[in-house]
mmCIF entry with sequence, helices, sheets and N, C-alpha, C, O atoms, coordinates in Angstrom:
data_MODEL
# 
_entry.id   MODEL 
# 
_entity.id                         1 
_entity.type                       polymer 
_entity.pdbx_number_of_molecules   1 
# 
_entity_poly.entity_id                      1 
_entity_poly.type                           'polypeptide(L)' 
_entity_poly.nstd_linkage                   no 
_entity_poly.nstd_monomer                   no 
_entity_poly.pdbx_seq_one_letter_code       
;(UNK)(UNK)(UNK)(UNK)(UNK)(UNK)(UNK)(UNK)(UNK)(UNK)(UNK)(UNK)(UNK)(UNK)(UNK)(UNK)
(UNK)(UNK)(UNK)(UNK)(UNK)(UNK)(UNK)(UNK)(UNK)(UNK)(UNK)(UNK)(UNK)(UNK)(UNK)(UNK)
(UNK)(UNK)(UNK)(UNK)(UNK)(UNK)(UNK)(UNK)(UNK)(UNK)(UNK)(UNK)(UNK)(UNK)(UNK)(UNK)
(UNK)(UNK)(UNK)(UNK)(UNK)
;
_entity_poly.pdbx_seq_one_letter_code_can   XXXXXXXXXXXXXXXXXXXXXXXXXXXXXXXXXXXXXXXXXXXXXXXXXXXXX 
_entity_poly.pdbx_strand_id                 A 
# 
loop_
_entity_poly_seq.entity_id 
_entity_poly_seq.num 
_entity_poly_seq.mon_id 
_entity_poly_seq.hetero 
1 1  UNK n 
1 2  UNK n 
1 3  UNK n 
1 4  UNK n 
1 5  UNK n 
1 6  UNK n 
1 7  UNK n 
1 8  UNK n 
1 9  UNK n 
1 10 UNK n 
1 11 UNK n 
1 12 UNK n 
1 13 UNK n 
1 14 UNK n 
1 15 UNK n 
1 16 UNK n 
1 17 UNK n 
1 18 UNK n 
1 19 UNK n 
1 20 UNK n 
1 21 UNK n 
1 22 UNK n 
1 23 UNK n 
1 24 UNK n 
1 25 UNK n 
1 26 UNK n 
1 27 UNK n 
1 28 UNK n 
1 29 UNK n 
1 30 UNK n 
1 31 UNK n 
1 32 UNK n 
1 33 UNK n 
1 34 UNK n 
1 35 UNK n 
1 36 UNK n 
1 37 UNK n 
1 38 UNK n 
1 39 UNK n 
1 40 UNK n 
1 41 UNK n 
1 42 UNK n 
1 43 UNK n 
1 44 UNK n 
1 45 UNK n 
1 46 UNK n 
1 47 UNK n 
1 48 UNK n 
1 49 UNK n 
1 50 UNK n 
1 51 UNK n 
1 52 UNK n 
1 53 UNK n 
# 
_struct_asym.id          A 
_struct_asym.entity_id   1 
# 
_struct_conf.conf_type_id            HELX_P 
_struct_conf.id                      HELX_P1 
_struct_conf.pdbx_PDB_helix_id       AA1 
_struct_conf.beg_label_comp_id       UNK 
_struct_conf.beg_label_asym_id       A 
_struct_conf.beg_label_seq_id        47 
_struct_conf.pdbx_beg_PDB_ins_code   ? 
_struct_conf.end_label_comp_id       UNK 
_struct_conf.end_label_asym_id       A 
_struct_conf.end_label_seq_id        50 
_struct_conf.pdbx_end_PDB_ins_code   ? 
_struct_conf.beg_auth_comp_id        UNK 
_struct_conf.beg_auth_asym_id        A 
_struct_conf.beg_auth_seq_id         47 
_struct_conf.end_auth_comp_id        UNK 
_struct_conf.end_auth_asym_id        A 
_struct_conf.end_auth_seq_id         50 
_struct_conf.pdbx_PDB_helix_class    1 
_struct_conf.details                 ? 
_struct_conf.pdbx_PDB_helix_length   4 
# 
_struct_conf_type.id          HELX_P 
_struct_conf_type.criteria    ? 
_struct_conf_type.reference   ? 
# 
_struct_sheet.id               AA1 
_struct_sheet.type             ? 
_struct_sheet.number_strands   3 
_struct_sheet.details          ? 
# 
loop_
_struct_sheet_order.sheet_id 
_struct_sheet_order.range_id_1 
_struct_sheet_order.range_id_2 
_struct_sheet_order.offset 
_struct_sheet_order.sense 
AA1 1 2 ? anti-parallel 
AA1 2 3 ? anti-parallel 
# 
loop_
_struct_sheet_range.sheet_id 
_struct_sheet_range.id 
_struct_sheet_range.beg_label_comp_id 
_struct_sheet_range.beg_label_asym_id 
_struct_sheet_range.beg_label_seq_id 
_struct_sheet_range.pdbx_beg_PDB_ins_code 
_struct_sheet_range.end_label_comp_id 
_struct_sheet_range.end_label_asym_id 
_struct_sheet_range.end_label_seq_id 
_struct_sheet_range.pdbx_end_PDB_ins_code 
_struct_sheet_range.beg_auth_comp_id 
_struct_sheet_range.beg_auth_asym_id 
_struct_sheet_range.beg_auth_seq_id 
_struct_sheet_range.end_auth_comp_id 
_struct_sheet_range.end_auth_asym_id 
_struct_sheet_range.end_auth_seq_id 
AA1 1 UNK A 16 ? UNK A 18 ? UNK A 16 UNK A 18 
AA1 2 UNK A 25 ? UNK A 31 ? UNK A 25 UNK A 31 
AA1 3 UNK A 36 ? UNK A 43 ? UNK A 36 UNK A 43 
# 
loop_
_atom_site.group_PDB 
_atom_site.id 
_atom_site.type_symbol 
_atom_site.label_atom_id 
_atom_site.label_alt_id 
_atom_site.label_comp_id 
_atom_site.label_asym_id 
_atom_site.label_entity_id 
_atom_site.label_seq_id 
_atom_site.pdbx_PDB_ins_code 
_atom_site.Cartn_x 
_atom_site.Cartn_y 
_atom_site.Cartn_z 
_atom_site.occupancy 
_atom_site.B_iso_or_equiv 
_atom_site.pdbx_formal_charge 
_atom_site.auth_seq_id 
_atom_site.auth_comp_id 
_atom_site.auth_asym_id 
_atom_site.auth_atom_id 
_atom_site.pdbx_PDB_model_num 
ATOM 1   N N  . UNK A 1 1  ? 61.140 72.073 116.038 1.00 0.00 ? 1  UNK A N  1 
ATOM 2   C CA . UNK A 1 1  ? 60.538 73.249 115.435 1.00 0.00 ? 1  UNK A CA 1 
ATOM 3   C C  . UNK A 1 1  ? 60.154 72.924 113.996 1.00 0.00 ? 1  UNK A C  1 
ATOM 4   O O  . UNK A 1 1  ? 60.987 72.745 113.108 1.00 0.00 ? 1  UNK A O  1 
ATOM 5   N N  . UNK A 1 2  ? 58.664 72.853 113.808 1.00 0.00 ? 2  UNK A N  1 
ATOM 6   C CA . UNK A 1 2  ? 58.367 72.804 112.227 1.00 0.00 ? 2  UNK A CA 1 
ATOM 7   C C  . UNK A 1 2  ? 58.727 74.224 111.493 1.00 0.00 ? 2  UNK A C  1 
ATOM 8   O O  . UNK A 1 2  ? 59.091 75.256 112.056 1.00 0.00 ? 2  UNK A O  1 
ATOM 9   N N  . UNK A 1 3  ? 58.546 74.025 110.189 1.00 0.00 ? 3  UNK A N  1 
ATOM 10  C CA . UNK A 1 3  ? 58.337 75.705 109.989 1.00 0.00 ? 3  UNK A CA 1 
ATOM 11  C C  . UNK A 1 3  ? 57.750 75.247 108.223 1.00 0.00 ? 3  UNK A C  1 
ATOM 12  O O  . UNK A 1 3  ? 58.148 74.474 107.352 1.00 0.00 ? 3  UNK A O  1 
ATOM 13  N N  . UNK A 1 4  ? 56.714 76.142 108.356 1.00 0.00 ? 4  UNK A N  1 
ATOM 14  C CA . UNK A 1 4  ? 55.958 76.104 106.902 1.00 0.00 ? 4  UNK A CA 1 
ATOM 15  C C  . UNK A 1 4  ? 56.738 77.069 105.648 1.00 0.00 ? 4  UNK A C  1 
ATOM 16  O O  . UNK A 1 4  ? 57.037 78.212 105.992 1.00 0.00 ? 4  UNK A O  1 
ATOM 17  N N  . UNK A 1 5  ? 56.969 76.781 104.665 1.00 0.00 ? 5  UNK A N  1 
ATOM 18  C CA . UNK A 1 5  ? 57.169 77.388 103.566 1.00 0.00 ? 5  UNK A CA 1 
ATOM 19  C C  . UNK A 1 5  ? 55.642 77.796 102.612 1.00 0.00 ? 5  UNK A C  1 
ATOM 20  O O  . UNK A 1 5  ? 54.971 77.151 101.806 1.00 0.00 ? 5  UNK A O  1 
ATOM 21  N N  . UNK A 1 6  ? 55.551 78.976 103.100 1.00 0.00 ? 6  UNK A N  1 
ATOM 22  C CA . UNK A 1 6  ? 54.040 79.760 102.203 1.00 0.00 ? 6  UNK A CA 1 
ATOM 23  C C  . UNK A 1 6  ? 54.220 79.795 100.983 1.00 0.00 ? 6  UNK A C  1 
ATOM 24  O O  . UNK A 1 6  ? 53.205 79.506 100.348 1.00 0.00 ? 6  UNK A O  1 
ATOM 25  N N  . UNK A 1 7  ? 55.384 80.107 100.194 1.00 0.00 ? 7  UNK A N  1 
ATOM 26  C CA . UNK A 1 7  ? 56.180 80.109 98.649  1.00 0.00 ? 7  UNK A CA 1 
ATOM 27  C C  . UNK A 1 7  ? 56.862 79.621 98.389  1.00 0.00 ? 7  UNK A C  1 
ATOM 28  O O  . UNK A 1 7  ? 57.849 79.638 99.124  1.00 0.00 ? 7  UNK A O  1 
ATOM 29  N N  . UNK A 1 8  ? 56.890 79.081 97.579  1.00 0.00 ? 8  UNK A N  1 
ATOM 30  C CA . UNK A 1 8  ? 58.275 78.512 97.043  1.00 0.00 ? 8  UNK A CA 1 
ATOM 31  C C  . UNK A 1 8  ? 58.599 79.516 95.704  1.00 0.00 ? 8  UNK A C  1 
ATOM 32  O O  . UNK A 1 8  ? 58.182 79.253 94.576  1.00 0.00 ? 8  UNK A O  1 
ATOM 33  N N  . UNK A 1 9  ? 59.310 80.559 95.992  1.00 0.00 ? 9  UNK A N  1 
ATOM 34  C CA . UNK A 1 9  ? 60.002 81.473 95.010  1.00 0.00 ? 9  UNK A CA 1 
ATOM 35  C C  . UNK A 1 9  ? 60.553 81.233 94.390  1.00 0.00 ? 9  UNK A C  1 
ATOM 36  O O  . UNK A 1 9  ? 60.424 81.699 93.258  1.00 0.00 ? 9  UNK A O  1 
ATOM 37  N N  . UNK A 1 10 ? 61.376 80.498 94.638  1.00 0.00 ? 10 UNK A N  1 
ATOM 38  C CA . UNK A 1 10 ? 63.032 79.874 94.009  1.00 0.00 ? 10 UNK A CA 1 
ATOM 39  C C  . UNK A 1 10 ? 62.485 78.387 93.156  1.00 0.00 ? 10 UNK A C  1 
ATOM 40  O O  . UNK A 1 10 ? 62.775 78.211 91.973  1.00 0.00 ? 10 UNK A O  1 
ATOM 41  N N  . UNK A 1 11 ? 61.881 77.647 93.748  1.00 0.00 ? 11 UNK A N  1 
ATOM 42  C CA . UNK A 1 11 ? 61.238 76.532 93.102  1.00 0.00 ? 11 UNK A CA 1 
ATOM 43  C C  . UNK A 1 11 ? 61.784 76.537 91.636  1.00 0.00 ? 11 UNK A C  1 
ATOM 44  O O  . UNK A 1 11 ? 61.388 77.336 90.788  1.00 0.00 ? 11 UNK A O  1 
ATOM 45  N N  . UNK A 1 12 ? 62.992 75.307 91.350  1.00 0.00 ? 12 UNK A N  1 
ATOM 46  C CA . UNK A 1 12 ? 63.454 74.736 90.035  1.00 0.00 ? 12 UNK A CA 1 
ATOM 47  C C  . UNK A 1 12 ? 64.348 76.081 89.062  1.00 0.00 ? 12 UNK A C  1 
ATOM 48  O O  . UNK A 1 12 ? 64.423 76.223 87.842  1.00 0.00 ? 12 UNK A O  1 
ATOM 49  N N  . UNK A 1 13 ? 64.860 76.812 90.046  1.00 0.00 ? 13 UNK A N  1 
ATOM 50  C CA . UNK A 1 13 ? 65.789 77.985 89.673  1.00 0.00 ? 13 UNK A CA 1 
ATOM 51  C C  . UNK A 1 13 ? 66.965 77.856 90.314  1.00 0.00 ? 13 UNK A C  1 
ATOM 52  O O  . UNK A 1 13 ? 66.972 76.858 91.035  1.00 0.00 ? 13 UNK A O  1 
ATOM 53  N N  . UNK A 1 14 ? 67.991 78.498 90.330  1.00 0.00 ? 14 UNK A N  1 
ATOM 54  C CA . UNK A 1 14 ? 69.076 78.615 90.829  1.00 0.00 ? 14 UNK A CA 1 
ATOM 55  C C  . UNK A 1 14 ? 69.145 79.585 91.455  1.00 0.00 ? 14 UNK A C  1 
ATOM 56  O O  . UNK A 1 14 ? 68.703 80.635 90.987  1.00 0.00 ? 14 UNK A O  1 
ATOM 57  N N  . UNK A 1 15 ? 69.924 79.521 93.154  1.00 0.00 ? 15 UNK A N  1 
ATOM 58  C CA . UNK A 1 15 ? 70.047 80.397 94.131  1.00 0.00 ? 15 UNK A CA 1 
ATOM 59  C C  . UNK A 1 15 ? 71.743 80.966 94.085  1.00 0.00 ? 15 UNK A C  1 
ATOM 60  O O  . UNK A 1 15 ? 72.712 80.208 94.121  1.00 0.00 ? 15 UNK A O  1 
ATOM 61  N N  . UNK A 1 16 ? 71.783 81.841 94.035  1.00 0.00 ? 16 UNK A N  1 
ATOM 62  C CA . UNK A 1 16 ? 72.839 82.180 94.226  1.00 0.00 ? 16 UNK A CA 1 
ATOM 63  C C  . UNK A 1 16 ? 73.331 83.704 95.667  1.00 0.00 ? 16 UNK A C  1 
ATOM 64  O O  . UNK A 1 16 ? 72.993 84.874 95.841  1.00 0.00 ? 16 UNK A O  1 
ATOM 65  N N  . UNK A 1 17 ? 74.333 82.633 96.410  1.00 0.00 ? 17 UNK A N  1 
ATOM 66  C CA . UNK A 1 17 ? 74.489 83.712 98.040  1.00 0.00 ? 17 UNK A CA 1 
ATOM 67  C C  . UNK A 1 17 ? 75.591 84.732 97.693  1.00 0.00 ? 17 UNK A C  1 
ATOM 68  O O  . UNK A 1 17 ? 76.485 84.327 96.950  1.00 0.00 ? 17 UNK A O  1 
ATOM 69  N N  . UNK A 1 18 ? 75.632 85.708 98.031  1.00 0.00 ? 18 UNK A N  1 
ATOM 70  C CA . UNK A 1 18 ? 77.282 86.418 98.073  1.00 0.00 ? 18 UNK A CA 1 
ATOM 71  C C  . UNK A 1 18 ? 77.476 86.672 99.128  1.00 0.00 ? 18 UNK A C  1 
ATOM 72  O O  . UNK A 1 18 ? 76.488 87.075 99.741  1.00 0.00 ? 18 UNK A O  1 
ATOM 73  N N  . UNK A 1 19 ? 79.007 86.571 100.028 1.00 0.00 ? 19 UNK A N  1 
ATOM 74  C CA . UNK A 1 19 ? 79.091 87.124 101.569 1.00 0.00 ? 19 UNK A CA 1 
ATOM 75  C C  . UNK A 1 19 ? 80.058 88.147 101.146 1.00 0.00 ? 19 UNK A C  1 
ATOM 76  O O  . UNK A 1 19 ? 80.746 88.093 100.127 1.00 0.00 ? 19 UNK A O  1 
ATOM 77  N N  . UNK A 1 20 ? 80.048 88.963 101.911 1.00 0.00 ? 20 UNK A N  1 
ATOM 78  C CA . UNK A 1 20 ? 81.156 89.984 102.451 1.00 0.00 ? 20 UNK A CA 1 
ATOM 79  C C  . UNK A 1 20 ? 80.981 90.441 103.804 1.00 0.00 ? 20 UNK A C  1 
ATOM 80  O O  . UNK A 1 20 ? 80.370 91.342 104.378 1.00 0.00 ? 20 UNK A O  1 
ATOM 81  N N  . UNK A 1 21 ? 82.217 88.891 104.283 1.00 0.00 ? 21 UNK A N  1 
ATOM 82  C CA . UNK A 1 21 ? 82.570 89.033 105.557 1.00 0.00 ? 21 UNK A CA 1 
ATOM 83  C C  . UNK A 1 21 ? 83.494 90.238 106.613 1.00 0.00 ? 21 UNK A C  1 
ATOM 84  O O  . UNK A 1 21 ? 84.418 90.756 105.987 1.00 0.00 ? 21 UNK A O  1 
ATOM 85  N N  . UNK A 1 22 ? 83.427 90.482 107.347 1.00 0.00 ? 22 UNK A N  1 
ATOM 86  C CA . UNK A 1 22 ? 84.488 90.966 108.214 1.00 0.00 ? 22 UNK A CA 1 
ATOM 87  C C  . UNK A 1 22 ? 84.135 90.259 109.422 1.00 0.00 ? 22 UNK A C  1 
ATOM 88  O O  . UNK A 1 22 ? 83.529 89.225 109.702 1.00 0.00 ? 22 UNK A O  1 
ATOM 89  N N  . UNK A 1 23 ? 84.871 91.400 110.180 1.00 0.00 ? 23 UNK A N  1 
ATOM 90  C CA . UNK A 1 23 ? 84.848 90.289 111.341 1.00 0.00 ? 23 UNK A CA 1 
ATOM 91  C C  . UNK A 1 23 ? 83.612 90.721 112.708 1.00 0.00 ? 23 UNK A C  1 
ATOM 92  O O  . UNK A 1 23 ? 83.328 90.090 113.726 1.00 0.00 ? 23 UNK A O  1 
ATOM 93  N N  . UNK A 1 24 ? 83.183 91.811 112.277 1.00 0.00 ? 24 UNK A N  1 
ATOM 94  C CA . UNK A 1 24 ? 81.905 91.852 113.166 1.00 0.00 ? 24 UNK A CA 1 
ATOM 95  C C  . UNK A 1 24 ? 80.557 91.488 112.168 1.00 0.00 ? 24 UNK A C  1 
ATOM 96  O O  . UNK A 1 24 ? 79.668 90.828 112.707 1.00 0.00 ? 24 UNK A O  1 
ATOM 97  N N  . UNK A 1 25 ? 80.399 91.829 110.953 1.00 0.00 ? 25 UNK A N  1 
ATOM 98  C CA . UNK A 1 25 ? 78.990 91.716 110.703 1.00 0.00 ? 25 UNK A CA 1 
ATOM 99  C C  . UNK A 1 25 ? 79.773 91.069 109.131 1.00 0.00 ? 25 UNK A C  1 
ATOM 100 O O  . UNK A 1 25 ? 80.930 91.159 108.722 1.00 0.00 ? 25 UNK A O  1 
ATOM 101 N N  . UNK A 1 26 ? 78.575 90.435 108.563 1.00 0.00 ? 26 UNK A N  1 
ATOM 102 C CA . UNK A 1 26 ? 78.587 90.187 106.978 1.00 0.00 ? 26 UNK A CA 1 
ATOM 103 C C  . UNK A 1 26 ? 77.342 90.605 106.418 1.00 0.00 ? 26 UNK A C  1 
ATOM 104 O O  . UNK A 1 26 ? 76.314 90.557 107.093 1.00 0.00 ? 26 UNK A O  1 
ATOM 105 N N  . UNK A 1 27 ? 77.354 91.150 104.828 1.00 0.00 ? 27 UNK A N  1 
ATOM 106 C CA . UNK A 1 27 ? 76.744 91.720 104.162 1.00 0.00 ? 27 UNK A CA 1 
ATOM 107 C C  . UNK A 1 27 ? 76.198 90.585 103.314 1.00 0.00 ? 27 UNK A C  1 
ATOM 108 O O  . UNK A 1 27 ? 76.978 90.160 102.462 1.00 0.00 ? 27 UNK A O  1 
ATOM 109 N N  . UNK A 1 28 ? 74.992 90.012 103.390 1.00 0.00 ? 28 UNK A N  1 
ATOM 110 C CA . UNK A 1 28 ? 74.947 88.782 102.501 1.00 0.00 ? 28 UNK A CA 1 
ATOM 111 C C  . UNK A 1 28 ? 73.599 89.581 100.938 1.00 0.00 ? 28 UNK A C  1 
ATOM 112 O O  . UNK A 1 28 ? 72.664 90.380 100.881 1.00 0.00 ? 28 UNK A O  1 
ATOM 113 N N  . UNK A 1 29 ? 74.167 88.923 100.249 1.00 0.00 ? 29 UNK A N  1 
ATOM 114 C CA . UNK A 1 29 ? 73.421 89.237 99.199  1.00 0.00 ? 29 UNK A CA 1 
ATOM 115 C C  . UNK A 1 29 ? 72.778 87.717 98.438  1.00 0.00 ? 29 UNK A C  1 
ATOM 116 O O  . UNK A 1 29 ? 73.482 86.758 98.123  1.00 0.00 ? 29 UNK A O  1 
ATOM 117 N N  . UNK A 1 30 ? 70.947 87.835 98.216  1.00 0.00 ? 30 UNK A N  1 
ATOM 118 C CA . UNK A 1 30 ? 70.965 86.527 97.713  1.00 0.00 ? 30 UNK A CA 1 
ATOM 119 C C  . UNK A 1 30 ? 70.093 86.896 96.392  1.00 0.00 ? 30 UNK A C  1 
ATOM 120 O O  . UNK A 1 30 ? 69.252 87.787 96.264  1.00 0.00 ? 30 UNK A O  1 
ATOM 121 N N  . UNK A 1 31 ? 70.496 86.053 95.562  1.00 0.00 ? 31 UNK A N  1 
ATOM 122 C CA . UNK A 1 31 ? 69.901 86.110 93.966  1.00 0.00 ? 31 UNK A CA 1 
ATOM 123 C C  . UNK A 1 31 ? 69.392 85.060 93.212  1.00 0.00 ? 31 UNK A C  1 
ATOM 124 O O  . UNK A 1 31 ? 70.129 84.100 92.984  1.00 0.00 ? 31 UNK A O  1 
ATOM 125 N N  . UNK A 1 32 ? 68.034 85.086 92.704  1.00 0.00 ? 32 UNK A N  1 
ATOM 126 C CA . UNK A 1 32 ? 67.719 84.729 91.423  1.00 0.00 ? 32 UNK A CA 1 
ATOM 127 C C  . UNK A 1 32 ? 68.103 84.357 90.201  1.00 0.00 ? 32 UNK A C  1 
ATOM 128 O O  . UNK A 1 32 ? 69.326 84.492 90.246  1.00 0.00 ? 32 UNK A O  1 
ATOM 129 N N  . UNK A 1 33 ? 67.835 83.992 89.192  1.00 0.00 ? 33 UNK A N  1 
ATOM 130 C CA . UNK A 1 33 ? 68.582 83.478 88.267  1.00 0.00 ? 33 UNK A CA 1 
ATOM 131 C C  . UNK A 1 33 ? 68.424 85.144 87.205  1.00 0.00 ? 33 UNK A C  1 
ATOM 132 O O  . UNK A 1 33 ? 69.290 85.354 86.357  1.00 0.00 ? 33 UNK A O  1 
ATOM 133 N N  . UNK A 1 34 ? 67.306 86.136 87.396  1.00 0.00 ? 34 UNK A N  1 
ATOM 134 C CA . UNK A 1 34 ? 66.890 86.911 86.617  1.00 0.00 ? 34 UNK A CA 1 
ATOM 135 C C  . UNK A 1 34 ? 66.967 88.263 87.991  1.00 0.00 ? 34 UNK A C  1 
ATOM 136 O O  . UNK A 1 34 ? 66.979 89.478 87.791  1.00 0.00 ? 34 UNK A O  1 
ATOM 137 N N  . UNK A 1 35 ? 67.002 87.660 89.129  1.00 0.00 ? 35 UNK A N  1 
ATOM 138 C CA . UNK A 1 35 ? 67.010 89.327 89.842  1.00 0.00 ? 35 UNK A CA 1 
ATOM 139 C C  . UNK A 1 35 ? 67.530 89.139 91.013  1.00 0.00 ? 35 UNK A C  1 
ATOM 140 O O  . UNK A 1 35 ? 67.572 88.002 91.485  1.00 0.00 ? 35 UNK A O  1 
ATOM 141 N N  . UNK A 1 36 ? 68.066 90.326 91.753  1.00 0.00 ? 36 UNK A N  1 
ATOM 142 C CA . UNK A 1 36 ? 68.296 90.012 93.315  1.00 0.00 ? 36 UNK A CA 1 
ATOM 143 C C  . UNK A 1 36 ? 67.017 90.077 94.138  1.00 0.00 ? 36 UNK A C  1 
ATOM 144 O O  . UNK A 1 36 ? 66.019 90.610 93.653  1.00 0.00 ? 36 UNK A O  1 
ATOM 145 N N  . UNK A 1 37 ? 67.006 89.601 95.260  1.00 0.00 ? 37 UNK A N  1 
ATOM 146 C CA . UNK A 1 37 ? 66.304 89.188 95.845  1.00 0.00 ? 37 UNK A CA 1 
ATOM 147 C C  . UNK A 1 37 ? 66.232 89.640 97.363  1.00 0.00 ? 37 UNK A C  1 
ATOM 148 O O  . UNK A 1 37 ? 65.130 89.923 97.832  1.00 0.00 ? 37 UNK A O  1 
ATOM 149 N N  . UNK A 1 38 ? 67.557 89.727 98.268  1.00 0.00 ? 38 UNK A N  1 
ATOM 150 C CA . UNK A 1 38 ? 67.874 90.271 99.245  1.00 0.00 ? 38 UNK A CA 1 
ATOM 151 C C  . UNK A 1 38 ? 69.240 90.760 99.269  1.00 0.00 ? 38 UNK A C  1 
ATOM 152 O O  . UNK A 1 38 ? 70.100 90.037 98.765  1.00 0.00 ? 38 UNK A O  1 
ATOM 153 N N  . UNK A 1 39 ? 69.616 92.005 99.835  1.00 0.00 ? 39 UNK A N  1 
ATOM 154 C CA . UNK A 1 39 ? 70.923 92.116 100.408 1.00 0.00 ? 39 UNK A CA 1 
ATOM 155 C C  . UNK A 1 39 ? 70.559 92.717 101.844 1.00 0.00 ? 39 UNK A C  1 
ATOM 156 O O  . UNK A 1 39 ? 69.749 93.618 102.062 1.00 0.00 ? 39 UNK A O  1 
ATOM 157 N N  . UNK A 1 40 ? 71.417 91.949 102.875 1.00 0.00 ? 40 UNK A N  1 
ATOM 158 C CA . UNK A 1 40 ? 71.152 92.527 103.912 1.00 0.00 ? 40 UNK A CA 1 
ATOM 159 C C  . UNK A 1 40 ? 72.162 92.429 105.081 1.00 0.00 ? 40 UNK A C  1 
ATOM 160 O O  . UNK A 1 40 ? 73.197 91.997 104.575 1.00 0.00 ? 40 UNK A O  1 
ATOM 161 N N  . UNK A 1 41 ? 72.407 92.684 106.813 1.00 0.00 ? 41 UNK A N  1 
ATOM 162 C CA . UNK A 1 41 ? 73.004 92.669 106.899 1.00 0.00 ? 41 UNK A CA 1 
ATOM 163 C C  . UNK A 1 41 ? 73.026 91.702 108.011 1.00 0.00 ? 41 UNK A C  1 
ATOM 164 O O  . UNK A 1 41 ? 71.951 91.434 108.548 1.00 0.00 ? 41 UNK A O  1 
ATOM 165 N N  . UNK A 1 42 ? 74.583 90.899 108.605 1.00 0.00 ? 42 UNK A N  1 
ATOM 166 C CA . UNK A 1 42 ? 74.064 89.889 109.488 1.00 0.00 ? 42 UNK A CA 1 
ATOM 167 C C  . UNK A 1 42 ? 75.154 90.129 110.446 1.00 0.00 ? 42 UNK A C  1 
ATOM 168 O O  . UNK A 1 42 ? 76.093 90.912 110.311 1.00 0.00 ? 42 UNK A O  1 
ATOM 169 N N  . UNK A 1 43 ? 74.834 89.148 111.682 1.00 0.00 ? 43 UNK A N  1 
ATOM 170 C CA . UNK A 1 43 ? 75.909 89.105 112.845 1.00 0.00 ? 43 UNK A CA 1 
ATOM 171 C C  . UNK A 1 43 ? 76.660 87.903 111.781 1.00 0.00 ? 43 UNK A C  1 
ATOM 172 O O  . UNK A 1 43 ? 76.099 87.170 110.966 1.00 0.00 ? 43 UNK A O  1 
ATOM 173 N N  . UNK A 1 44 ? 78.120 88.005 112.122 1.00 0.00 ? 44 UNK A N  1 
ATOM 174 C CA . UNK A 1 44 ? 79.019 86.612 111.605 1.00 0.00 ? 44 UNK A CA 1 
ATOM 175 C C  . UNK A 1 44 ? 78.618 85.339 112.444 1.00 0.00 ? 44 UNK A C  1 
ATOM 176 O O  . UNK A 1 44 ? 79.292 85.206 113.465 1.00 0.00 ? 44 UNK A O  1 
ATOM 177 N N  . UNK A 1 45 ? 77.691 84.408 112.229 1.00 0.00 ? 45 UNK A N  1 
ATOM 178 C CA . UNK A 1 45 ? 77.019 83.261 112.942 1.00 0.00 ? 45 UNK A CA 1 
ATOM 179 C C  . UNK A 1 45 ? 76.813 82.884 111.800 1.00 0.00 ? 45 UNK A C  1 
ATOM 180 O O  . UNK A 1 45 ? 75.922 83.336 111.080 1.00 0.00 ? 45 UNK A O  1 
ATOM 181 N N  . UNK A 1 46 ? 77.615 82.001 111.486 1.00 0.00 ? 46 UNK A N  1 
ATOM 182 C CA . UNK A 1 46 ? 77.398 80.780 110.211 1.00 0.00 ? 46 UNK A CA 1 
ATOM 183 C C  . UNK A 1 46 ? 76.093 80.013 110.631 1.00 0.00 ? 46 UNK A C  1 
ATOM 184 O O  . UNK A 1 46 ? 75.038 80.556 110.302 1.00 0.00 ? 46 UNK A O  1 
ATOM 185 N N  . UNK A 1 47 ? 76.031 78.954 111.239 1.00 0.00 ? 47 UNK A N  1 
ATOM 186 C CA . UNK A 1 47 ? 74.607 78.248 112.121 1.00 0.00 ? 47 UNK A CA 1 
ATOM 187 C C  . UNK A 1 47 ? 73.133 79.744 112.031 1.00 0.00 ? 47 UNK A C  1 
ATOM 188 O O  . UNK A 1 47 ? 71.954 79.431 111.865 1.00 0.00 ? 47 UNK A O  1 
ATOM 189 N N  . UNK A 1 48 ? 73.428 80.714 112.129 1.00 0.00 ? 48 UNK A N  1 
ATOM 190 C CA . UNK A 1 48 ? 72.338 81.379 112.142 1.00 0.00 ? 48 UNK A CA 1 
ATOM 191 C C  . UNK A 1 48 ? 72.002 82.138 110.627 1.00 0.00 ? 48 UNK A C  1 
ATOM 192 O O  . UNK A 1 48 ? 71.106 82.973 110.507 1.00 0.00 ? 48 UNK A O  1 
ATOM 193 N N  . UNK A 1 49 ? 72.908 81.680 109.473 1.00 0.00 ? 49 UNK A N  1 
ATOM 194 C CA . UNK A 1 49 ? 72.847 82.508 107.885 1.00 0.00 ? 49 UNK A CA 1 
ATOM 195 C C  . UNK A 1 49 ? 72.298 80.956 107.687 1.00 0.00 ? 49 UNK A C  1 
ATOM 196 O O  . UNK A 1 49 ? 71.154 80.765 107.274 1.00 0.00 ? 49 UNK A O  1 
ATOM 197 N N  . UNK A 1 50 ? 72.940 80.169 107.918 1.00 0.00 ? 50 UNK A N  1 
ATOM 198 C CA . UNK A 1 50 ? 72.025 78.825 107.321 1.00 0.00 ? 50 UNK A CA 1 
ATOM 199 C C  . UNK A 1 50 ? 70.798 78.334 107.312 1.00 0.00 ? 50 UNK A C  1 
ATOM 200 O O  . UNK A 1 50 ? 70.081 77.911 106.405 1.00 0.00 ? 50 UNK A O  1 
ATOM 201 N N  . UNK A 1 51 ? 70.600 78.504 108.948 1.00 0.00 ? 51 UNK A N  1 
ATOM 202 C CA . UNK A 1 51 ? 68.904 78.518 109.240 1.00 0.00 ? 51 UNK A CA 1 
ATOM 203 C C  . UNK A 1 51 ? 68.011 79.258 108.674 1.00 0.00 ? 51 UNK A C  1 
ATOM 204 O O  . UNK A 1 51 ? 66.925 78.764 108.374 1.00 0.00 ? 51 UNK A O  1 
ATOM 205 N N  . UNK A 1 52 ? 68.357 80.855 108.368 1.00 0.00 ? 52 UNK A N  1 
ATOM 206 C CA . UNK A 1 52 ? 67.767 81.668 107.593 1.00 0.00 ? 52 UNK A CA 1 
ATOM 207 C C  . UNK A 1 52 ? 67.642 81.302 105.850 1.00 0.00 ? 52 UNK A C  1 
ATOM 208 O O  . UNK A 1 52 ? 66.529 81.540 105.382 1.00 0.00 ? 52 UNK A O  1 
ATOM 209 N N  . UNK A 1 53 ? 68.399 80.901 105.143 1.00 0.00 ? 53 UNK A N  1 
ATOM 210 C CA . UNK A 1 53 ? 68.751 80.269 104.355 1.00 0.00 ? 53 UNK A CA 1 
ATOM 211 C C  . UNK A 1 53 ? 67.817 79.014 103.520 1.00 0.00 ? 53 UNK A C  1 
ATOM 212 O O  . UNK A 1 53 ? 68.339 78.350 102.624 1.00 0.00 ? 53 UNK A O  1 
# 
C-alpha cells in the first residue's frame, strides 16, 4: 500500500501525542508546537494509532 502525503503540516516542528487510555476506547490528542491539532477518539489498537500516525 503506497500512500501520498498532500501536506506536510508538521514539517521541521515538533509533534507531540497524548493518550488517555482505558480499556475499551482511548482519547488521543495530537499537537503542534503552537496549537492542537486533533483530539479524537479511538478503538485501543496500538498497530491501528500508529498507522494513522
Amino acid at each position: 500500500m503506497q500512500r501520498k502525503d498532500s501536506q506536510k503540516i508538521f514539517e521541521g516542528q515538533s509533534v507531540y501525542v497524548g493518550i488517555d487510555y482505558h480499556k475499551k476506547s482511548w482519547k488521543v490528542s495530537i499537537y503542534g508546537e503552537q496549537y492542537e491539532h486533533k483530539t479524537m477518539s479511538r478503538d485501543p489498537d496500538a498497530e491501528q494509532l500508529v498507522r494513522y500516525l
